[in-house]
N, C-alpha and C positions, 0 to 999 in steps of 0.2 A: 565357398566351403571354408574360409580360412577366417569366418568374421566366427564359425563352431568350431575353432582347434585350439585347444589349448599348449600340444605341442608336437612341432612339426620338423621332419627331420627330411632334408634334401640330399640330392645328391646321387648320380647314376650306383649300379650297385656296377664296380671295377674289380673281377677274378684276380688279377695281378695285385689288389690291394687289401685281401680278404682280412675282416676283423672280425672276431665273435668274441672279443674281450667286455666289448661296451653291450651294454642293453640298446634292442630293436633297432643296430647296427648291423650291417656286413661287407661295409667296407671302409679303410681310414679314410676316404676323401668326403665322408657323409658327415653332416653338422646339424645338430640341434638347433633349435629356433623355438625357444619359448614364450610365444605368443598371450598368454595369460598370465597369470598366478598360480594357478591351478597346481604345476608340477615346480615350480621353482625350488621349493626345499630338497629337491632330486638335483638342483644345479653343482652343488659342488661334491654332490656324493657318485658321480654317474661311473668312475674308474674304480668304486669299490661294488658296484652291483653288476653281477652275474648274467648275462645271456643266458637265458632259458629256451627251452622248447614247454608247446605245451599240446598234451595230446589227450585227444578225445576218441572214444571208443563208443560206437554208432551200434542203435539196436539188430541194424543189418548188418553186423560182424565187421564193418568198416573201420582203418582206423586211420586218425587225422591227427594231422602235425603241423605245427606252425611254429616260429621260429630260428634262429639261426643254428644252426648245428654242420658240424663238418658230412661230410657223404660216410667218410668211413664212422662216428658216431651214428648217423643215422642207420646205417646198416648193420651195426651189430644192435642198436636196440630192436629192428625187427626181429633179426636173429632170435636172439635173445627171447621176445614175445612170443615168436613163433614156437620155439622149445616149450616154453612154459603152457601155454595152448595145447600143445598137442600129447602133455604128460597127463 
């Protein structure tokens, strides 16, 4: 798998070390590993871009999160959707 990765980030995910500062991070003990070219102009900018969630909303009313986001963010955006849904 690692001869298709352009870039690869290690590292257990550790509750006691929670990060959602860095991009497709969740915790500080995880490290980048930029195996190609591919993202390396992403090397020195990674502390000014944002953690996202990204969410998809399924024809069967389903709806999908992916992500690093806190529990309490992620539960007022349900909140949140669910209000707007049901006005």
């Amino acid at each position: 798998m690692l001869s298709v990765t352009d870039l690869f980030i290690n590292g257990p995910f550790v509750k006691e070390k929670l990060d959602l500062c860095r991009p497709w991070f969740s915790s500080t003990n995880q490290r980048y590993h930029f195996l190609t070219d591919r993202y390396i102009n992403l090397k020195n900018m990674l502390s000014e871009i944002p953690n996202r969630i990204e969410v998809r909303l399924e024809n069967n009313g389903n709806i999908g999160i992916n992500g690093m986001a806190t529990q309490e963010i992620l539960q007022k955006f349900m909140k949140d959707s669910a209000q707007k849904i049901n006005k």
